[in-house]
C-alpha positions in Angstrom: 30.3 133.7 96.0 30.8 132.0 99.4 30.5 128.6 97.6 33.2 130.1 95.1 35.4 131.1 97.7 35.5 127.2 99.6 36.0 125.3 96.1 39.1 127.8 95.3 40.1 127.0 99.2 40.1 123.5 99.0 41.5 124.0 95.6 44.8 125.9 96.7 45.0 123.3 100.1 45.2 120.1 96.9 48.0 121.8 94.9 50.0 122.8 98.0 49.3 119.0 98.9 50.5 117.8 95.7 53.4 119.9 95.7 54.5 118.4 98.9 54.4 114.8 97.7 56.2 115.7 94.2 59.5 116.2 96.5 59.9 113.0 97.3 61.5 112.1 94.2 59.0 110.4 92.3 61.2 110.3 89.2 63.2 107.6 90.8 67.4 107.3 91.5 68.9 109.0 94.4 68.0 112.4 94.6 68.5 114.1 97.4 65.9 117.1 98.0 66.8 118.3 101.4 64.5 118.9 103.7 63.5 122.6 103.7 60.9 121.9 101.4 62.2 122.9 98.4 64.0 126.6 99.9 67.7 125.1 98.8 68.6 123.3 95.4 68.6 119.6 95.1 71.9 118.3 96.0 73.3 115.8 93.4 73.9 112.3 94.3 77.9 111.4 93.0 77.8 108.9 90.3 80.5 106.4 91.0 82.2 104.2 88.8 82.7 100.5 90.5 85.4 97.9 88.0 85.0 94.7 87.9 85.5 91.5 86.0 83.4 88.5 84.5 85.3 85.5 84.8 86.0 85.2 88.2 83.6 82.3 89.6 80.8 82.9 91.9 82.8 86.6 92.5 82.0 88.3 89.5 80.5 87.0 86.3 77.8 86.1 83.7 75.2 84.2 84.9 73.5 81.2 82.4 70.6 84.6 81.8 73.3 87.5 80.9 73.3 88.6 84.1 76.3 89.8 85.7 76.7 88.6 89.4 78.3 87.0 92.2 79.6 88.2 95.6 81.4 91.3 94.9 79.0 92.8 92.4 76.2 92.0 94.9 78.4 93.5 97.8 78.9 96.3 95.9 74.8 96.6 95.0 74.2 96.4 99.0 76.8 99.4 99.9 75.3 101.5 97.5 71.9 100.9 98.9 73.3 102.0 102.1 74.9 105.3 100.6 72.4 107.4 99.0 74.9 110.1 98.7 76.3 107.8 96.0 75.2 106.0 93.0 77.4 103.2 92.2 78.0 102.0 88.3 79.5 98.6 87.7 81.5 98.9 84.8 83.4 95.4 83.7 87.0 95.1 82.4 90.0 92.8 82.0 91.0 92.1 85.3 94.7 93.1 83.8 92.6 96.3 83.2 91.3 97.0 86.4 94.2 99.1 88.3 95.3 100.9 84.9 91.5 102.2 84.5 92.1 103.0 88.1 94.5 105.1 87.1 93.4 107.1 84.2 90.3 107.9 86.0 88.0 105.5 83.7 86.7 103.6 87.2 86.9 105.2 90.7 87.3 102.1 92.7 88.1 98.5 91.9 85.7 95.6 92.9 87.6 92.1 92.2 88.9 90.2 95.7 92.2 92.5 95.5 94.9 92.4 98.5 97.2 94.7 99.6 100.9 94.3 98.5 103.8 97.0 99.1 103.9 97.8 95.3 99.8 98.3 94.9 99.8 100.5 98.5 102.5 102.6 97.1 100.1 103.6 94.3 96.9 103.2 95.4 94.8 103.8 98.7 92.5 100.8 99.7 89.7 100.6 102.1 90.3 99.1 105.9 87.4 96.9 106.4 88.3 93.6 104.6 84.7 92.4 102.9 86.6 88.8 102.7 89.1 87.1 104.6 91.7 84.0 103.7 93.1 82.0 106.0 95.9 80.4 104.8 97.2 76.4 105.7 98.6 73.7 105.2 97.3 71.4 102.0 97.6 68.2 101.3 95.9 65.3 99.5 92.6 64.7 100.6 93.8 60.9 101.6 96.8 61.5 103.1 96.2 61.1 107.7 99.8 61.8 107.8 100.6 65.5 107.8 98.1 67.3 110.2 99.9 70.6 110.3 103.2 72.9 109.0 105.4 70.4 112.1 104.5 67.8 109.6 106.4 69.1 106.7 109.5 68.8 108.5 111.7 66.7 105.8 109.0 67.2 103.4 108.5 69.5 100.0 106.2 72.3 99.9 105.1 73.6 96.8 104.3 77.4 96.0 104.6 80.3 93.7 108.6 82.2 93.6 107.0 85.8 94.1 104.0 84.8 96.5 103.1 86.0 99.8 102.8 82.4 100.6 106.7 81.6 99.3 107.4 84.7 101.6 106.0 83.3 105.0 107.6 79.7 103.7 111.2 81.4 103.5 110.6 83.2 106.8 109.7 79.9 108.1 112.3 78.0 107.3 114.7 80.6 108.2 113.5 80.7 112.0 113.2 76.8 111.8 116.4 75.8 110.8 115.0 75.0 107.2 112.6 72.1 108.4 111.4 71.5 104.7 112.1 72.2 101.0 110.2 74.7 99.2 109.4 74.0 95.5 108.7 76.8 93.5 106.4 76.7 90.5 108.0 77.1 87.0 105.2 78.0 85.1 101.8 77.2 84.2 102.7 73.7 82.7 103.8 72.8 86.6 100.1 70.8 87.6 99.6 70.9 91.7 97.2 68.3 91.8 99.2 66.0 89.5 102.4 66.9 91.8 101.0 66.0 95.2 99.3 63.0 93.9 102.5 61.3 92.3 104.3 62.6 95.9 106.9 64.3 93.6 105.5 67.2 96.5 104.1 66.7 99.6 101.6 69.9 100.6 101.2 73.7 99.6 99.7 76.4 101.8 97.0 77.6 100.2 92.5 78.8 101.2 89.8 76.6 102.0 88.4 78.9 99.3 91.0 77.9 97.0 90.8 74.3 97.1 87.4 74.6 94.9 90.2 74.9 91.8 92.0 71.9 92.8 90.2 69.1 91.4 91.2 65.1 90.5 90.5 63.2 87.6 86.7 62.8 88.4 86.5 66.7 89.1 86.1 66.1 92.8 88.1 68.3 95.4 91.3 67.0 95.4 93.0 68.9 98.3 92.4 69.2 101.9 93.7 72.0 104.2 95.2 70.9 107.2 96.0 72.4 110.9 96.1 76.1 112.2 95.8 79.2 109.8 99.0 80.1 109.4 98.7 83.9 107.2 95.3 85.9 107.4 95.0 87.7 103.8 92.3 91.0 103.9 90.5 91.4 100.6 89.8 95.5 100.4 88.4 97.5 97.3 91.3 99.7 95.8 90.3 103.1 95.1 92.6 106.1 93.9 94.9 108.4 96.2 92.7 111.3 96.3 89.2 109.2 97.3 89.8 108.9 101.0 86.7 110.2 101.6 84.6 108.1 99.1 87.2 104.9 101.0 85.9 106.0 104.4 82.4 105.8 103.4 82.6 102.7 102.0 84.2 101.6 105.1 81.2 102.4 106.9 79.0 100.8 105.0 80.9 97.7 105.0 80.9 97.5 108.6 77.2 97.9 109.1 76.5 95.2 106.5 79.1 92.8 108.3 77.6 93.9 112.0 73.7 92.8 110.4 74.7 89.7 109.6 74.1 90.3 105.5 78.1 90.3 104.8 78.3 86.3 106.1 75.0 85.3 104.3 76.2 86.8 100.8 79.6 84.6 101.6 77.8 81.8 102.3 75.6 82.3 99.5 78.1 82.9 96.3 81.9 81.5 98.5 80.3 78.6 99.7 81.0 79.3 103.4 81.4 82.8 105.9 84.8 83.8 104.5 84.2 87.1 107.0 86.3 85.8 109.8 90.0 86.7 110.6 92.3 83.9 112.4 90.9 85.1 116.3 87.0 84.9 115.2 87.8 81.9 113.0 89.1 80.5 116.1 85.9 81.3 118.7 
């Protein structure tokens, strides 16, 4: 009976043992048990809905293997390893798509190198910690010694897009300069940059370094070059709906820690080619 008595005690001791480890979640995802032991009810992780597109370069795409990648989507996997309150879906649309699915609730936050302008903040709330940063300049051809910064263009023609924030700061520009260059604006697709700057029928534009990767010469080389002092610092944010601030300040948090570890500038040197992390007074350190 004794003997009995130790084999169901050392039986009981295994099953309270092995109840124990079963709360960890064995089952995998994110499921937050608490830790009382099992006394209150598994709190739900969110399920969150994450747009983004697949034909957008090294940002967010198909890989040669099906796979889709590239710096956003892989920011976006790293924030929701750092949120286990959340489990973050990538869903891929349109990038015409991307703020209407926004809208009618089909994606809860939108993951595609957006900026702020006064229409989008009027409809939409967007997060505070940029996860890239633009620095706008002075282009030119790659050749040309001659124009080293925006006091170059004085007498010169600028190219840019009518309704850009670029053709904005050009037009403020001139307007405080005594209209020191002409601005050209772009007609239409048909309008070539490369082939205007290299037949000098323009003389610069103001665009990224990150840019310039689309400017290519008959031999598919770079064809641009930037040129002097950042002149406009463009934020890149993820857009989320009106009513998510607290979902926005979350990911604000988590943006920060991965750009304070050092993983935010290694995943833009990794997929942008260079730490695109940086506004104009850290650029400039």
């Amino acid at each position: 009976m004794k003997k009995a008595s130790v084999i169901a005690g050392i039986l009981a001791l295994f099953l309270v043992i092995s109840g124990c480890g079963s709360s960890n979640g064995s089952g995998g995802g994110k499921t937050d048990t608490g830790s009382t032991g099992g006394s209150e009810p598994a709190k739900q992780v969110k399920k969150i809905i994450v747009g983004t597109g697949t034909k957008f370069p090294n940002v967010c795409f198909i890989d040669e293997n099906g796979k889709l990648t590239g710096f956003d989507v892989e920011l976006v996997k790293e924030i929701d390893k750092r949120l286990p309150e959340y489990e973050f879906e990538l869903k891929t649309m349109e990038f015409s798509s991307l703020l209407l699915g926004l809208e009618t609730n089909k994606i809860d936050f939108v993951a595609h190198q957006m900026e702020k302008n006064p229409d989008r903040e009027a409809k939409y709330l967007f997060t505070k910690e940029p996860y890239s940063i633009f620095l706008t300049k002075v282009a030119v051809d790659k050749d040309n010694d001659t124009i080293q910064s925006i006091q170059d263009l004085k007498g010169k023609k600028v190219y840019t897009s009518a309704t850009s924030n670029q053709a904005f700061f050009l037009q403020e520009y001139n307007k405080k300069n005594n209209d020191p260059f002409e601005i050209v604006y772009s007609s239409g697709a048909a309008n070539d940059l490369v082939n205007l700057i290299k037949s000098k029928r323009v003389d610069a534009t103001i665009t990224t370094d990150f840019a310039l990767r689309f400017y290519l010469d008959a031999d598919g080389k770079q064809a641009l070059k930037t040129v002097g002092e950042p002149l406009i610092q463009s934020d890149v944010l993820f857009v989320l709906r009106k009513d998510s601030q607290e979902l926005a300040d979350k990911i604000d948090e988590a943006v920060k820690s991965i750009k304070e570890d050092g993983t935010l500038a290694k995943l833009s040197i990794e997929w942008l080619g260079q730490d695109f992390t940086k506004g104009i007074n850290e650029a400039s350190k």
